[in-house]
N, CA, C and O atoms as a GROMACS GRO file, in nm:
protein
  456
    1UNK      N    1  13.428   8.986  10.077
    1UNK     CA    2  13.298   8.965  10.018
    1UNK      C    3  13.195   9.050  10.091
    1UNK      O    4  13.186   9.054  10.214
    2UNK      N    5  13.095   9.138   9.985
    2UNK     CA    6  12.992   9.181  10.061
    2UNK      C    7  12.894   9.106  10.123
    2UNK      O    8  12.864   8.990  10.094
    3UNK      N    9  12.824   9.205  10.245
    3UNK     CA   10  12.694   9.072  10.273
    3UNK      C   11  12.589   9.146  10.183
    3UNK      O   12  12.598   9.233  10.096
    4UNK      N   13  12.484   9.074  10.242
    4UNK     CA   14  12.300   9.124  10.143
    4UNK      C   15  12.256   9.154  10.254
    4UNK      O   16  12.273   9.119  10.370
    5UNK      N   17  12.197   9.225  10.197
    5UNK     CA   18  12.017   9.253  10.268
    5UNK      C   19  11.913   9.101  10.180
    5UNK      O   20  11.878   9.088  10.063
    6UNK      N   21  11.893   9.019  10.290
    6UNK     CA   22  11.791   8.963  10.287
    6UNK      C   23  11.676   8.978  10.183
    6UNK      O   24  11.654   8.906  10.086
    7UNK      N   25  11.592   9.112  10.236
    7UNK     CA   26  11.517   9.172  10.198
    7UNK      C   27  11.553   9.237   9.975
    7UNK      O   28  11.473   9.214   9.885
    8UNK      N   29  11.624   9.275   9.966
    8UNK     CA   30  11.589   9.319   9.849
    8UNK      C   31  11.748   9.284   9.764
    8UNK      O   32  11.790   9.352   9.671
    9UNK      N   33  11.817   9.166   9.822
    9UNK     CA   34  11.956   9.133   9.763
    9UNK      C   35  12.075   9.217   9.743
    9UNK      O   36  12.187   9.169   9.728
   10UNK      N   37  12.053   9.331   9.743
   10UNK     CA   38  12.159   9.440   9.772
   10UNK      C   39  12.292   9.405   9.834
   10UNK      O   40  12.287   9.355   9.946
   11UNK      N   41  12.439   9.428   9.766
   11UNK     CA   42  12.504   9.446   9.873
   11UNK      C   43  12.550   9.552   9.904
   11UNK      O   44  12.552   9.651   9.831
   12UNK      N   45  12.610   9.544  10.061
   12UNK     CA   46  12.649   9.670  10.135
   12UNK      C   47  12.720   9.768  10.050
   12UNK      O   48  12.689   9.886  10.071
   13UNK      N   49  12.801   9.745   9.966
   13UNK     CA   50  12.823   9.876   9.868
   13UNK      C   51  12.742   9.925   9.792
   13UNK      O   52  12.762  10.047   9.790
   14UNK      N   53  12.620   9.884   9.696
   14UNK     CA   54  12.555   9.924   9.635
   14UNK      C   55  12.462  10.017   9.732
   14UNK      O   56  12.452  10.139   9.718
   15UNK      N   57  12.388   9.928   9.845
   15UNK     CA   58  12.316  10.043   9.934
   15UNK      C   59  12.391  10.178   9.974
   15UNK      O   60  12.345  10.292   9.970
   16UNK      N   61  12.546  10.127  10.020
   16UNK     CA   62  12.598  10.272  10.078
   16UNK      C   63  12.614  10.368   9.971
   16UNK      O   64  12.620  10.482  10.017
   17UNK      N   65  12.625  10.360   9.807
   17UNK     CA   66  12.638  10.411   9.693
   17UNK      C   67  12.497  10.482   9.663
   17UNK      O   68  12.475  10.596   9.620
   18UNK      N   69  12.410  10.379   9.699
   18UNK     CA   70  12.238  10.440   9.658
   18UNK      C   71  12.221  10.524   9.792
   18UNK      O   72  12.141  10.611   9.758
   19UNK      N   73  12.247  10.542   9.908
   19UNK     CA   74  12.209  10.596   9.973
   19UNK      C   75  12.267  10.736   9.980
   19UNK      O   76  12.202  10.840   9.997
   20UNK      N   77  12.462  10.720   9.956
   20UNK     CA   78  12.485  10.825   9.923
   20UNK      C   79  12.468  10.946   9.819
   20UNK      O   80  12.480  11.062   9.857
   21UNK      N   81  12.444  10.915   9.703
   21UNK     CA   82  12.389  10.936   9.609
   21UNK      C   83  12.252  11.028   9.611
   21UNK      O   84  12.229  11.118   9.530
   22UNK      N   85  12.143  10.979   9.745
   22UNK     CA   86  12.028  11.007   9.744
   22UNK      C   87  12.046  11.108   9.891
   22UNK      O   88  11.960  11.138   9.974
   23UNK      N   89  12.176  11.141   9.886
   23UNK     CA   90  12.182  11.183  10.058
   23UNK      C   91  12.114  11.164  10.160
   23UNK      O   92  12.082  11.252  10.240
   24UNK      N   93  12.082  11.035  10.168
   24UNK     CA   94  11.992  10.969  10.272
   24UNK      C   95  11.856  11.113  10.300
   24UNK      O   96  11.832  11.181  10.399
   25UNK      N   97  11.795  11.109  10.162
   25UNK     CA   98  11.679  11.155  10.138
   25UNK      C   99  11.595  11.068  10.028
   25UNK      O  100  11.641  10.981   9.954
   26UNK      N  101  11.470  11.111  10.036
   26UNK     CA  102  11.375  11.021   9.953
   26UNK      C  103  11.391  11.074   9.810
   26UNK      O  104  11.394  11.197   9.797
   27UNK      N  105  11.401  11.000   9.704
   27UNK     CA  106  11.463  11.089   9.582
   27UNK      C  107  11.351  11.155   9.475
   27UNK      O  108  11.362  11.235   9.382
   28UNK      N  109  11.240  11.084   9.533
   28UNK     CA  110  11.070  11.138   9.496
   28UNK      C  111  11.051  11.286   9.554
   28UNK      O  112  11.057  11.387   9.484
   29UNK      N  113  11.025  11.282   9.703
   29UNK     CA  114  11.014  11.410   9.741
   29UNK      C  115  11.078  11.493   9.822
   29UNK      O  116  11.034  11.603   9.855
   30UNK      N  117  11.215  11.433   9.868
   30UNK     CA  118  11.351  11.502   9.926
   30UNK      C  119  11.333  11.501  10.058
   30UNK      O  120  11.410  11.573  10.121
   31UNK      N  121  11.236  11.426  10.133
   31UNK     CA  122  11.216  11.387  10.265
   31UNK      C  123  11.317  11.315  10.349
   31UNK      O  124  11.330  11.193  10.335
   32UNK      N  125  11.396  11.386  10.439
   32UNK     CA  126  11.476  11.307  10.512
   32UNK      C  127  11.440  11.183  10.556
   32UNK      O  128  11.329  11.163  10.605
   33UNK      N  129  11.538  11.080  10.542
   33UNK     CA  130  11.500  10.938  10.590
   33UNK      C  131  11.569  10.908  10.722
   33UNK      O  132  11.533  10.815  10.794
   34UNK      N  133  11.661  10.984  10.751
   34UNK     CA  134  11.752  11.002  10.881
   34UNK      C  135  11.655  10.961  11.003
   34UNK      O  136  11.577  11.047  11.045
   35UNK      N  137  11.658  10.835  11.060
   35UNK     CA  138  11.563  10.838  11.165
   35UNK      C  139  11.384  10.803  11.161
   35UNK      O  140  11.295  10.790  11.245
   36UNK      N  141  11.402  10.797  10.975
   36UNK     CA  142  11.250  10.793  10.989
   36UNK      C  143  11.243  10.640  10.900
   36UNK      O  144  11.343  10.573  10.874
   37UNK      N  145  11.081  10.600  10.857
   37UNK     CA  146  11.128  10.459  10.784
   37UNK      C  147  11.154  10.526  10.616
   37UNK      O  148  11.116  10.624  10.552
   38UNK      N  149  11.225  10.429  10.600
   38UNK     CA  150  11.238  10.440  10.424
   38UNK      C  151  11.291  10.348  10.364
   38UNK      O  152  11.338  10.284  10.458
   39UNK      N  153  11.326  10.276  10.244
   39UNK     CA  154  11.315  10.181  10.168
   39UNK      C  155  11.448  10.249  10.029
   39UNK      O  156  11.490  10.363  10.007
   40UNK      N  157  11.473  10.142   9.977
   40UNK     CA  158  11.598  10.137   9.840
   40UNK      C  159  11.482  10.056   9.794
   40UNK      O  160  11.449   9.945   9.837
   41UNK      N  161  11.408  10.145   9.676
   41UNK     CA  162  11.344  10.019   9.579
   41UNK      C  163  11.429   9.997   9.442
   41UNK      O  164  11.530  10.054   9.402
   42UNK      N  165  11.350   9.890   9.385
   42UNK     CA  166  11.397   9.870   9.274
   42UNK      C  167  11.311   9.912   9.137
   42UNK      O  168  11.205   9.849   9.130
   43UNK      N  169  11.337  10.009   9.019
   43UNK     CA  170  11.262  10.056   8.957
   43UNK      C  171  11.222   9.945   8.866
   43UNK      O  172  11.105   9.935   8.829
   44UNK      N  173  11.327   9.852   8.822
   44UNK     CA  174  11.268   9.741   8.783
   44UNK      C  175  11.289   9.620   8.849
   44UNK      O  176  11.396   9.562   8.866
   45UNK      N  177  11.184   9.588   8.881
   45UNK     CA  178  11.165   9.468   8.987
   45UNK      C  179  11.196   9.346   8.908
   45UNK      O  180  11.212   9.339   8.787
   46UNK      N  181  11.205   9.193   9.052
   46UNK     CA  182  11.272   9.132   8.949
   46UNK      C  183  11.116   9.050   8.917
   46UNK      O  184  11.107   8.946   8.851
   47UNK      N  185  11.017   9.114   8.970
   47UNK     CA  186  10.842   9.033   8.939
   47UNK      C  187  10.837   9.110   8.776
   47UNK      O  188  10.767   9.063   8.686
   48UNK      N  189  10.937   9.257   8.756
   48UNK     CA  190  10.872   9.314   8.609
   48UNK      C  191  11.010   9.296   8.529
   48UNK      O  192  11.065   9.385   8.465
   49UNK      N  193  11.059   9.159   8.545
   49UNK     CA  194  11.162   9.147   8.422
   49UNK      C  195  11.324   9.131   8.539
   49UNK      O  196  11.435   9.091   8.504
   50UNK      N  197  11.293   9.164   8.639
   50UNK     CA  198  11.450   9.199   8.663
   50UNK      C  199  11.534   9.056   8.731
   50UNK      O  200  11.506   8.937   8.721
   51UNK      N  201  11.605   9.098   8.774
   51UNK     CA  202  11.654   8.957   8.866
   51UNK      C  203  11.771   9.000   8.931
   51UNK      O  204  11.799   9.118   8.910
   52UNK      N  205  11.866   8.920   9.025
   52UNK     CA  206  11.950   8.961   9.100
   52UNK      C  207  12.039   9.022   9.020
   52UNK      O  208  12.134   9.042   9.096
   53UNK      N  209  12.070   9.068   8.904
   53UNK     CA  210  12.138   9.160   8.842
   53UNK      C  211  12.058   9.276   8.843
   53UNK      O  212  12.108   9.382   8.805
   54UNK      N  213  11.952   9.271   8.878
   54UNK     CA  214  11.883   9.428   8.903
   54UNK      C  215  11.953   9.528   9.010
   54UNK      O  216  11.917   9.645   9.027
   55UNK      N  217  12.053   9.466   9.077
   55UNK     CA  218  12.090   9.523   9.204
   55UNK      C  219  12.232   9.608   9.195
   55UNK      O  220  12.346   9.599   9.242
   56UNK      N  221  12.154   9.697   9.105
   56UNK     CA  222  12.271   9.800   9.065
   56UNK      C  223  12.224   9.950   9.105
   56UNK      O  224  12.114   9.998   9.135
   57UNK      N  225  12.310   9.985   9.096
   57UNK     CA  226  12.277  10.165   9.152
   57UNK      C  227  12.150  10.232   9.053
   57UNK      O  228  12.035  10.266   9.080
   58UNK      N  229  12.220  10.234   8.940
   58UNK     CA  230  12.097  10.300   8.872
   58UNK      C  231  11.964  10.277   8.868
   58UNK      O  232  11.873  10.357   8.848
   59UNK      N  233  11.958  10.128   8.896
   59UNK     CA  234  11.805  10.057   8.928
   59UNK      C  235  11.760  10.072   9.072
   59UNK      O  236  11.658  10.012   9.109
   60UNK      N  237  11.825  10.142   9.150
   60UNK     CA  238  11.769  10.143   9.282
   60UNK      C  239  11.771  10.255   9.324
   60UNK      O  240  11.882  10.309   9.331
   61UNK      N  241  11.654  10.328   9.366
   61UNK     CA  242  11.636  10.440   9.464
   61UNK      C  243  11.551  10.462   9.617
   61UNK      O  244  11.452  10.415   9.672
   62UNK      N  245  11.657  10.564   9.646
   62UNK     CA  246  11.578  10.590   9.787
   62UNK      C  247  11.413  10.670   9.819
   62UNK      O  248  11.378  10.786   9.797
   63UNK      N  249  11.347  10.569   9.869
   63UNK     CA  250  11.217  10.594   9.882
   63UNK      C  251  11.168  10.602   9.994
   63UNK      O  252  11.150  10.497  10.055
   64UNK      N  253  11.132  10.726  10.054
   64UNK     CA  254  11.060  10.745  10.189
   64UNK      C  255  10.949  10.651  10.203
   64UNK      O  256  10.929  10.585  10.101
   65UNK      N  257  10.849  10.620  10.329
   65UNK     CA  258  10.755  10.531  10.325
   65UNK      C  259  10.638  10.580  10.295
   65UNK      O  260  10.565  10.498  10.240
   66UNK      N  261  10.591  10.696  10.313
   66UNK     CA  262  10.486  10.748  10.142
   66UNK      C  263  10.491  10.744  10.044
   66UNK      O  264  10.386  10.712   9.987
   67UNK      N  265  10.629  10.777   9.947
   67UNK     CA  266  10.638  10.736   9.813
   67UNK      C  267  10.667  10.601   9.781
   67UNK      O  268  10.680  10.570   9.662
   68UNK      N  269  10.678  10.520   9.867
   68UNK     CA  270  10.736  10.386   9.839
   68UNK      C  271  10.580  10.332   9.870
   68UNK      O  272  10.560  10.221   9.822
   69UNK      N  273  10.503  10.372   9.919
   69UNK     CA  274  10.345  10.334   9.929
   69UNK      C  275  10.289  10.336   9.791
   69UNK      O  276  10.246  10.242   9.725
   70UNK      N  277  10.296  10.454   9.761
   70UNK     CA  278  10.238  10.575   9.616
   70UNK      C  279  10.289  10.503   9.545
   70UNK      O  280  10.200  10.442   9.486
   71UNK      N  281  10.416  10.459   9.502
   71UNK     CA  282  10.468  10.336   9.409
   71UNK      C  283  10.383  10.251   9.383
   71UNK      O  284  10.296  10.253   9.296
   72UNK      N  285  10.420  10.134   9.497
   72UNK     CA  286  10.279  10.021   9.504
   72UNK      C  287  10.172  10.028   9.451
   72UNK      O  288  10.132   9.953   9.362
   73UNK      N  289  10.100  10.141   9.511
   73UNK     CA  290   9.955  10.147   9.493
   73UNK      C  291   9.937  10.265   9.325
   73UNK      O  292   9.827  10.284   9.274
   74UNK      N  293  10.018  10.302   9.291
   74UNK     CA  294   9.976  10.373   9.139
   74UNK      C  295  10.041  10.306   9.029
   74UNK      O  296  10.035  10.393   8.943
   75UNK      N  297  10.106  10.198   8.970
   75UNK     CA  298  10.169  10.158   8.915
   75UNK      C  299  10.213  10.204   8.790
   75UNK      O  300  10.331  10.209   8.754
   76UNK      N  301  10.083  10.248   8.702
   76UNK     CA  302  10.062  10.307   8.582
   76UNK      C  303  10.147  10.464   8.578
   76UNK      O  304  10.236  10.492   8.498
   77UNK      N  305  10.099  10.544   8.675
   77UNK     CA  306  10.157  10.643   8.712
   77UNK      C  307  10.305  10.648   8.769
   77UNK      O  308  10.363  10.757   8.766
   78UNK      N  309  10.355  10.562   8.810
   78UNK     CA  310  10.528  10.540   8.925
   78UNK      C  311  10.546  10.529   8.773
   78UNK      O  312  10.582  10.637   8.729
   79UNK      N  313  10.528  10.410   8.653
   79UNK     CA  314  10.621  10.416   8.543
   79UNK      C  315  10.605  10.519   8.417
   79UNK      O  316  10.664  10.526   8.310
   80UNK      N  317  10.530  10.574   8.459
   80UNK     CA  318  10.492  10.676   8.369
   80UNK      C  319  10.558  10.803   8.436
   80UNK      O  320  10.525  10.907   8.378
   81UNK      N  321  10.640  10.820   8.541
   81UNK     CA  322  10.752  10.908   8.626
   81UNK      C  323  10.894  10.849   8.618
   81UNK      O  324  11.006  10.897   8.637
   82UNK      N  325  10.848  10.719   8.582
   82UNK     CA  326  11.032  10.633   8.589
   82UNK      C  327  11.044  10.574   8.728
   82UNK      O  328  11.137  10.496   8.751
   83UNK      N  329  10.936  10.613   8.842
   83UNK     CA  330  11.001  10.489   8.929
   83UNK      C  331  10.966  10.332   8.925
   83UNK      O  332  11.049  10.256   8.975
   84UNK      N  333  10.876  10.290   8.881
   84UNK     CA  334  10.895  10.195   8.758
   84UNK      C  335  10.930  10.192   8.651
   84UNK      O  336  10.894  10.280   8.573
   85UNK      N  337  11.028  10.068   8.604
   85UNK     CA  338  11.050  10.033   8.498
   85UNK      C  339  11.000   9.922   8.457
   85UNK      O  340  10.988   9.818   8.522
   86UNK      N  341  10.957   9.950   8.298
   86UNK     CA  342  10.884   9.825   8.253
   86UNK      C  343  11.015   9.694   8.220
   86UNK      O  344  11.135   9.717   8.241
   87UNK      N  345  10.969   9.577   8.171
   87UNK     CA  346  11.075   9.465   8.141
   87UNK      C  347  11.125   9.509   8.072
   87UNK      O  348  11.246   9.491   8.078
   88UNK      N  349  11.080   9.583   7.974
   88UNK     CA  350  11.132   9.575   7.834
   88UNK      C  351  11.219   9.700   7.824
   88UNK      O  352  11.256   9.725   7.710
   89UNK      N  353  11.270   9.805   7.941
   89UNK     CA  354  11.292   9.956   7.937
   89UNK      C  355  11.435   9.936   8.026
   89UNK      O  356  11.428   9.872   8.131
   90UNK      N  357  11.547   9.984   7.987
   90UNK     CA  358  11.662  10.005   8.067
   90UNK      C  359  11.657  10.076   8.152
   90UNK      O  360  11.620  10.189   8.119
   91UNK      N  361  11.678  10.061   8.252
   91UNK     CA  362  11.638  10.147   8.395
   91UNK      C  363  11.738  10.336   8.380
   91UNK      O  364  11.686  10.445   8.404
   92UNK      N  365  11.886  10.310   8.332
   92UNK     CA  366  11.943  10.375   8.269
   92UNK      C  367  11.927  10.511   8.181
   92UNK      O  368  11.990  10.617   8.174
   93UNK      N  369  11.798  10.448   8.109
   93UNK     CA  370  11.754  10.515   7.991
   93UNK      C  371  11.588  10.585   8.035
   93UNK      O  372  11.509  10.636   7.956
   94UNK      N  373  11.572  10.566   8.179
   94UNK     CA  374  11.392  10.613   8.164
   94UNK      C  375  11.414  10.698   8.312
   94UNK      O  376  11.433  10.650   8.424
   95UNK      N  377  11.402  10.886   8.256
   95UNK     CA  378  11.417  10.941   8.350
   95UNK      C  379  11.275  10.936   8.427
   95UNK      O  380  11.162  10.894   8.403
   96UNK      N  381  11.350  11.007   8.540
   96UNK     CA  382  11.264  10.997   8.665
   96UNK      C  383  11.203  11.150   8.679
   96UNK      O  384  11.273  11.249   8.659
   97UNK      N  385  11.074  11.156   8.712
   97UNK     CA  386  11.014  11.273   8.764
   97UNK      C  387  10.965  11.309   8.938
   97UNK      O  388  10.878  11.237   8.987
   98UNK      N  389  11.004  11.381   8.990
   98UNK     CA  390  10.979  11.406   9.146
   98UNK      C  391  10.889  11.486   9.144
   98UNK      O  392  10.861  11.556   9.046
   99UNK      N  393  10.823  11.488   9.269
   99UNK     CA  394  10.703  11.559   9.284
   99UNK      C  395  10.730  11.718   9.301
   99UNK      O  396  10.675  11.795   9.380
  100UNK      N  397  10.828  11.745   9.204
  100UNK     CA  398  10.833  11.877   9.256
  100UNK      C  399  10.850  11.921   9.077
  100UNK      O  400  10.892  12.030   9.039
  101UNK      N  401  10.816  11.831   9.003
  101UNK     CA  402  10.796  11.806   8.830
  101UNK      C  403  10.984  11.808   8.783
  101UNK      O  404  10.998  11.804   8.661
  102UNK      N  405  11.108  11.814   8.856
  102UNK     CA  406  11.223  11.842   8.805
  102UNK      C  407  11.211  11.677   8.725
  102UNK      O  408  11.117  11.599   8.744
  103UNK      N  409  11.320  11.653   8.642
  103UNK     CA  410  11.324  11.540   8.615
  103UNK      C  411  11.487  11.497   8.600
  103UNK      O  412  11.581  11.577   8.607
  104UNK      N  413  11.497  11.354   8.580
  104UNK     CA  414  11.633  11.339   8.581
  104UNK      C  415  11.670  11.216   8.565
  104UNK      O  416  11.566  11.150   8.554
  105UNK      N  417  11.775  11.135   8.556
  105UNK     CA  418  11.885  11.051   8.493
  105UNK      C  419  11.918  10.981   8.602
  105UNK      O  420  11.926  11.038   8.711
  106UNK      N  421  11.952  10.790   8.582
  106UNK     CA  422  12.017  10.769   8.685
  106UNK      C  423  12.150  10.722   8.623
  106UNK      O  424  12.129  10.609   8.580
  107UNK      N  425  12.308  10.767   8.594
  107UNK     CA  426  12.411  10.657   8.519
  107UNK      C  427  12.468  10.662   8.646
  107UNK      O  428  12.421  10.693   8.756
  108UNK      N  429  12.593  10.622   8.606
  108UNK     CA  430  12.681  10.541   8.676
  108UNK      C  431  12.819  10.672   8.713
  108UNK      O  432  12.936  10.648   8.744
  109UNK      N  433  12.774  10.765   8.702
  109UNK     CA  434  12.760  10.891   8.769
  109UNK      C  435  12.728  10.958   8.881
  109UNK      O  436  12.804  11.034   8.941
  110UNK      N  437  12.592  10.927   8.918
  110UNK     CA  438  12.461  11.038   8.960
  110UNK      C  439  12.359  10.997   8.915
  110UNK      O  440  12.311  10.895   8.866
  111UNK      N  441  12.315  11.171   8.959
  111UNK     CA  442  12.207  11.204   8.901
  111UNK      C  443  12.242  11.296   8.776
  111UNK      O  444  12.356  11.344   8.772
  112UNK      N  445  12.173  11.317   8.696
  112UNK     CA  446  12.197  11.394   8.581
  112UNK      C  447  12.026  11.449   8.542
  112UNK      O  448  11.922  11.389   8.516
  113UNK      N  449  12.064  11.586   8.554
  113UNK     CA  450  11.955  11.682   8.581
  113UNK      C  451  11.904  11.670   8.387
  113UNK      O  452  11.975  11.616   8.302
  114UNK      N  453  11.796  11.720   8.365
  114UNK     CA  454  11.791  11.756   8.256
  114UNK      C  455  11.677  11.814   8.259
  114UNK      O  456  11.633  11.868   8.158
   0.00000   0.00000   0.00000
């Protein structure tokens, strides 16, 4: 059996999957997290619809502690990029934009560029 993180219900495979995935970089602006703080959020939270089934790869990315700030504090804007997801939006289905304008896909894959 896996354990959790406390903090955001995760278990140890899903984090080591989201982290690998994100090569323990921030997936917003490609900032190494190696050593520095950073965060696995959830694009749909379980306050915007989600719940402990939110705790899947595609719903979770690696977020340095500036973009995981910039999240918080722009809301309108994070889901209007895909790192929010609204209740009503499959996390699956709503690509993501990085600050560098590329955009992209989260399945059960990867990433998937487009």
């Amino acid at each position: 059996m896996s354990r959790s993180s406390k903090a955001t219900g995760l278990d140890t495979t899903t984090r080591i999957d989201v982290m690998a995935r994100a090569n323990n970089a921030c997936e917003r602006c490609w900032l190494s997290i190696v050593n520095q703080p950073g965060a696995i959020h959830h694009r749909r939270t379980r306050g915007m619809g989600g719940n402990r089934l939110s705790n899947y790869v595609e719903n979770c990315v690696v977020l340095c502690e500036p973009c995981h700030t910039w999240v918080g504090a722009n809301p309108n804007e994070a889901a209007a990029t895909g790192w929010y997801v609204r209740q009503w939006d499959d996390p699956e289905t709503v690509p993501l934009t990085n600050i560098y304008g590329h955009t992209f896909l989260l399945d059960g894959e990867g990433r998937v560029d487009l």
